[in-house]
C-alpha positions in Angstrom: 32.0 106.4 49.1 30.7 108.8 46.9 30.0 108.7 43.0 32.3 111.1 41.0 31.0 113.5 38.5 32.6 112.9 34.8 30.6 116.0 33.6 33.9 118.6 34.0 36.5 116.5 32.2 37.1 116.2 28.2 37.0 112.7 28.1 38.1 113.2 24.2 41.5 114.0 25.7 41.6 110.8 28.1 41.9 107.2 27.5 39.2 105.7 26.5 37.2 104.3 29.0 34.1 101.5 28.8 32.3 101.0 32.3 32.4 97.2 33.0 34.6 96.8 30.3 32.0 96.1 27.9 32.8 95.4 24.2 36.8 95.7 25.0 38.5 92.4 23.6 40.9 91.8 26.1 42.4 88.4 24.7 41.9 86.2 21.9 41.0 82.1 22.3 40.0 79.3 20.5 38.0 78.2 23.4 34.9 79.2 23.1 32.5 81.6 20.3 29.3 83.5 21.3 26.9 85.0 18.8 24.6 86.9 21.0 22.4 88.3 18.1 21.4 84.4 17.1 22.1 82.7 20.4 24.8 80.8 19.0 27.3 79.1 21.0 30.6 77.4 20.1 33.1 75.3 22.2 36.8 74.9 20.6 34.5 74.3 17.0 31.5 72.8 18.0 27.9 74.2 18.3 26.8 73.0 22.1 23.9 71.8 20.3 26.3 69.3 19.1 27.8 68.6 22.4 24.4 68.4 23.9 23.6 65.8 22.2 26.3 63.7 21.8 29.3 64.1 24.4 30.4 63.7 27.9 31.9 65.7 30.0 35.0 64.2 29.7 34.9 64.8 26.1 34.3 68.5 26.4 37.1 68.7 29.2 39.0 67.3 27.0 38.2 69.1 24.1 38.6 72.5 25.9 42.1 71.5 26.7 43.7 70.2 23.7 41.0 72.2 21.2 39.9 68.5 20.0 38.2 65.3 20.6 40.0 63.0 22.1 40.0 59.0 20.3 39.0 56.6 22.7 42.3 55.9 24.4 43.2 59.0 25.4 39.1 59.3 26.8 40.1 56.2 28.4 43.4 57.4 29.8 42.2 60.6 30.8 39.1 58.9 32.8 41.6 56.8 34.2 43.1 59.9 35.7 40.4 61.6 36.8 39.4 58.5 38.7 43.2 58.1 40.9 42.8 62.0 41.4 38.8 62.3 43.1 40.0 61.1 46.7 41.4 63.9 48.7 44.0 64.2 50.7 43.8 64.2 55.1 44.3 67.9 55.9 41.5 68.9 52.9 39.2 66.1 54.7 40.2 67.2 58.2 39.5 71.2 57.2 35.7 70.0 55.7 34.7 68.0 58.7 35.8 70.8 61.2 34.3 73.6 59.4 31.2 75.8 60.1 28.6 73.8 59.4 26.4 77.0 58.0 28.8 78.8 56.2 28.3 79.0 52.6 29.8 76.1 50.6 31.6 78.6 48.0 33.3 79.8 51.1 34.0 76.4 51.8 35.3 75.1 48.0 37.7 78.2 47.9 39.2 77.4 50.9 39.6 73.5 50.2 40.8 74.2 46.6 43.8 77.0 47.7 44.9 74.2 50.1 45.4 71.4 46.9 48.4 73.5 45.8 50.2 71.9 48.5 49.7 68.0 46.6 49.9 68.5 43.2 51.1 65.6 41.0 54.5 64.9 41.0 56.2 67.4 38.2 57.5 66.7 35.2 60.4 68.2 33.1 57.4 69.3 30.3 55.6 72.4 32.1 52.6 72.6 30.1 52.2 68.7 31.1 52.2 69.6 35.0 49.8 72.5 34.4 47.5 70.0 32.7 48.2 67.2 35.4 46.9 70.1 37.8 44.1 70.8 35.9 42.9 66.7 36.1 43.1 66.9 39.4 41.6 69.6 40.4 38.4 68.5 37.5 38.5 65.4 39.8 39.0 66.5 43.4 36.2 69.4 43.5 33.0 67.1 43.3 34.5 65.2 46.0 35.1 68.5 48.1 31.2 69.7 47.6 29.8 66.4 48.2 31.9 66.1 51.1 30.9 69.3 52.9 27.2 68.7 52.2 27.3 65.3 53.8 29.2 66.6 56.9 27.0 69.8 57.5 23.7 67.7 57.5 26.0 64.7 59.7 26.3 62.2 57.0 29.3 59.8 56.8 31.7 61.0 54.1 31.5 58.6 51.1 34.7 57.5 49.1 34.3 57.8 44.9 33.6 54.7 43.2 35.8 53.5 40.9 35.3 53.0 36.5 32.2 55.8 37.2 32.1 59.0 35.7 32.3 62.3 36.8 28.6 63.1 36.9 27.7 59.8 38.6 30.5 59.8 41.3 29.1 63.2 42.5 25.5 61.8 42.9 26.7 58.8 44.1 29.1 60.7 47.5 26.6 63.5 47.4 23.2 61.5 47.6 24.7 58.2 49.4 23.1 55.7 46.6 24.1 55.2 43.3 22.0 56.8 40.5 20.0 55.7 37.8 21.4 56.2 34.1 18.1 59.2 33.9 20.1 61.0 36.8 23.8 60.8 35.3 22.3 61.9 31.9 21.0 65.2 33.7 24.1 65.7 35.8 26.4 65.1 33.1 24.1 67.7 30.5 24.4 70.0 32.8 28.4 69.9 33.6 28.4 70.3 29.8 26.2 73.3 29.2 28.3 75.0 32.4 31.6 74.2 31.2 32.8 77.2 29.2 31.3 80.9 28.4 33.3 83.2 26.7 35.5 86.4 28.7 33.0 86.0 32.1 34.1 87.8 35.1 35.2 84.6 36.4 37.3 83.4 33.5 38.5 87.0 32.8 40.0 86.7 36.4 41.6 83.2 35.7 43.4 84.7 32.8 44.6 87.7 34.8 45.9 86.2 37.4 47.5 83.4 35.0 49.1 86.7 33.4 51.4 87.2 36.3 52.8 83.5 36.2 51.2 82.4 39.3 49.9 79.1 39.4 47.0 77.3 38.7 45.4 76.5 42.0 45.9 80.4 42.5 44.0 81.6 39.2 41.1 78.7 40.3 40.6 79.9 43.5 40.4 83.5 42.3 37.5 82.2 39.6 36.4 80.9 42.7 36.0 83.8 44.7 34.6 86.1 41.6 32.2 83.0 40.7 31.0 83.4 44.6 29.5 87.4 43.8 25.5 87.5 43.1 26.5 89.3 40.0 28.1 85.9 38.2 27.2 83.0 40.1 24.2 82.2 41.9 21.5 83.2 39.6 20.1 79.8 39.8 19.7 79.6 43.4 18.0 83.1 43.8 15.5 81.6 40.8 14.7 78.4 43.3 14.5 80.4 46.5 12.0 82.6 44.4 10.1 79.7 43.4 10.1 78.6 46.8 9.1 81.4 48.2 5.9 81.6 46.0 4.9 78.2 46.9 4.8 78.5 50.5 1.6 79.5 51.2 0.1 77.3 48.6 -1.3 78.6 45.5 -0.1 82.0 44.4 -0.9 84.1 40.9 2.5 83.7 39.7 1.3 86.5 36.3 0.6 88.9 39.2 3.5 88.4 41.1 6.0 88.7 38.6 4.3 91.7 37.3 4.4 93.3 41.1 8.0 92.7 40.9 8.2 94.7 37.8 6.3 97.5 39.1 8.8 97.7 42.4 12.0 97.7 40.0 12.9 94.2 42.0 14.9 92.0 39.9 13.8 88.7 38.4 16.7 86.0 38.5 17.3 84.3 35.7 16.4 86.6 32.3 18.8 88.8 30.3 22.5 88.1 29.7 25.3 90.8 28.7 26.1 88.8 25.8 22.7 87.5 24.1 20.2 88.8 22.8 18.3 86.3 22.1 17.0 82.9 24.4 20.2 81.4 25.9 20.9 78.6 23.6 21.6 76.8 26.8 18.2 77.1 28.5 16.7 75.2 25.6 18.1 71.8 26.7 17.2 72.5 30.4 14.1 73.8 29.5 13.4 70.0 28.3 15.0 68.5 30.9 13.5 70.6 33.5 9.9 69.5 32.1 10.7 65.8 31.8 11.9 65.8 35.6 9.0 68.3 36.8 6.9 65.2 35.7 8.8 62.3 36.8 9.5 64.0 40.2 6.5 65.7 41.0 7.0 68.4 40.5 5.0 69.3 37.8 3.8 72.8 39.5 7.6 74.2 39.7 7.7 73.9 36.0 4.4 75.3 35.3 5.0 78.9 37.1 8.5 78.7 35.1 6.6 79.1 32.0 4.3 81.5 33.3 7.2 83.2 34.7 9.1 83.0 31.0 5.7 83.9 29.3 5.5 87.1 32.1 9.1 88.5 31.5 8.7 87.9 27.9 5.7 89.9 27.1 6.6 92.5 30.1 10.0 93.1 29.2 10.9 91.0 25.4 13.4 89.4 28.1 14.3 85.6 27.3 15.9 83.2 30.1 19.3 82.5 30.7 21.1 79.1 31.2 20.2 79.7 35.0 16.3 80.2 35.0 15.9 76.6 34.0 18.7 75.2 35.6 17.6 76.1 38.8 14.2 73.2 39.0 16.7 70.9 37.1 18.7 70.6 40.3 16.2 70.8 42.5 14.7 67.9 41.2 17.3 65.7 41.4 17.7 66.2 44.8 19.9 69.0 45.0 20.0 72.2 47.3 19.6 75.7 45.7 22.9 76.7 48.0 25.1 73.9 46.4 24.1 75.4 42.8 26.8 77.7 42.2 29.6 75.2 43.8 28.6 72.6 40.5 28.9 75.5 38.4 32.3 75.7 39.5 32.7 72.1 39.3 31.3 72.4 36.1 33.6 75.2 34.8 37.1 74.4 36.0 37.4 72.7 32.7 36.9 76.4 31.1 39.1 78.4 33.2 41.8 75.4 33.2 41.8 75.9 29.6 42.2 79.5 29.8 44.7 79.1 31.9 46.7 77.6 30.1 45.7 79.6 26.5 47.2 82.4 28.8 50.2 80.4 29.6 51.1 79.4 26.2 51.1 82.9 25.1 51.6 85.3 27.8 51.2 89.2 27.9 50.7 90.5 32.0 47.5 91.9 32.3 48.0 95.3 32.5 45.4 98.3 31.7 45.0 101.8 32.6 42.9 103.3 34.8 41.1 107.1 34.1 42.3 109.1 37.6 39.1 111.5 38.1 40.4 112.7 41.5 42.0 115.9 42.9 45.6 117.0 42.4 48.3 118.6 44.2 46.8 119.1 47.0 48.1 121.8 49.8 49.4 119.7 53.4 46.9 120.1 56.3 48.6 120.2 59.7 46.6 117.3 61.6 46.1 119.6 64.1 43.9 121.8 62.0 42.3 118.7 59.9 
């Protein structure tokens, strides 16, 4: 289809129009603050420095849903719930075990998560509770669902969750078939954290829309889903480790001369420059030490070294920094984790942000409604078909 030609119209006498939507506040939100000038990053109040350092996921699911920490019964109460909600129901098992082995396990997690609508938790008469209920057990069931498929697609045995383990450890645990070391639950559970909310994404922007209408939950997740699944949002991290990969497999390789060749073709190097900062992702500095601390413990030291030539390439080529995805990428893979599962944990990660969304949108609900600038032909005269 062809590109139109804006040069005729007076687009002073049109609504205004930003391609992408960039810089239009859409909605407002106590859920999450970025400063993109100083690479500052806030969840419902506090820096992700902060959380970093100090919380678990459950904290910061928490937090995103009721805009505060919880005391340590209602973290016990909700990590109660999370663990009755991780095993999944028949049909969701049945559809995992007979689906294509190679298809791609967003494909997959969309799929399985549109058919949970059918067993939510048993409702309420307090509305906002049942959306919340939903939003617990979907936060618990979607691990299970990746780990799932990954066992089944390299013909592994489905593992049950334990029970009393955390979100982070249960997914190691049914993905990997052993339970983890405290080193390994640390990393997983960082990671869920620094993943777990982002400001008006496309993803997130979706969640809200679709929330606008008053459809339900499981719909506006499995929309996130779906616009998490495009190469644009999701998956930076995998193209990083298939790049890495890629270099490696013919042994050495001038990684400074390979980046730089990439430059000079115009291709795209994953992982640097973000539509909101301008600075280094405030993200990437805790997986940058965590990817260097695993490069060494797993061996593989070499990964992380052509990351920093790759980060010290970009940055005095282009004054581009890295993303949360650059680093994220050797992270997983040295945990054990394929680069095509990467973008299923960031959903798995972020279901606590667009649940939160959800139901900000909910709360205080305007439908989703803008305009759109019609550039096209008018008033055409009727062809007979016989002469078209």
């Amino acid at each position: 289809m062809k590109a139109h030609d804006l040069s005729s119209y007076n687009l002073d006498e049109m609504p205004y129009i930003n391609k992408g939507l960039e810089g239009i506040v859409a909605f407002s939100t106590t859920k999450s603050f970025i400063d993109g000038q100083k690479g500052d990053l806030i969840y419902s109040g506090y820096n992700i420095h902060t959380l970093a350092e100090n919380a678990t996921f459950e904290e910061v699911c928490f937090l995103l849903w009721y805009d505060r920490l919880p005391t340590k019964k209602e973290l016990n109460e909700l990590t109660s719930h999370l663990d009755k909600h991780r095993h999944l129901p028949e049909e969701v098992m049945t559809y995992i075990r007979t689906a294509n082995p190679d298809a791609e396990p967003m494909a997959i997690l969309r799929s399985a998560v549109s058919m949970l609508s059918s067993y939510t938790v048993e409702p309420t008469s307090d509305e906002m509770q049942n959306i919340l209920n939903d939003a617990i057990l979907m936060t618990a069931k979607i691990p299970s669902i990746i780990a799932a498929y990954d066992r089944v697609r390299n013909g592994k045995e489905i593992l049950e969750p334990l029970p009393g383990e955390s979100t982070a450890a249960n997914f190691l645990y049914m993905l990997n078939g052993e339970k983890p070391g405290d080193a390994a639950i640390k990393t997983m559970d960082l990671c869920l954290i620094l993943h777990a909310e982002h400001g008006m994404n496309a993803s997130t922007f979706t969640t809200r829309t679709i929330a606008s209408t008053m459809s339900d939950i499981y719909s506006a997740v499995t929309g996130a889903i779906g616009s998490l699944k495009g190469p644009l949002h999701g998956g930076a991290n995998t193209a990083v480790m298939n790049m890495l990969l890629e270099m490696g497999k013919d042994g050495d390789v001038d990684v400074e001369a390979y980046i730089k060749d990439r430059l000079v073709k115009k291709e795209k190097v994953m992982g640097f420059g973000h539509r909101v900062y301008k600075t280094f992702d405030p993200r990437a500095h805790h997986l940058q030490k965590m990817s260097k601390k695993l490069s060494v413990e797993t061996g593989h030291e070499k990964l992380y070294d052509w990351s920093m030539t790759i980060l010290n390439t970009m940055k005095s080529e282009k004054n581009i920094d890295p993303n949360v995805d650059f680093f994220s990428a050797t992270v997983y893979y040295s945990i054990g984790i394929q680069p095509d599962l990467y973008t299923a944990i960031f959903a798995m990660s972020r279901i606590s942000g667009w649940t939160a969304h959800y139901m900000e949108q909910w709360a205080n609900n305007r439908l989703v409604r803008p305009r759109a600038l019609y550039i096209g032909e008018k008033n055409l005269d009727w062809t007979p078909i016989e002469n078209r």
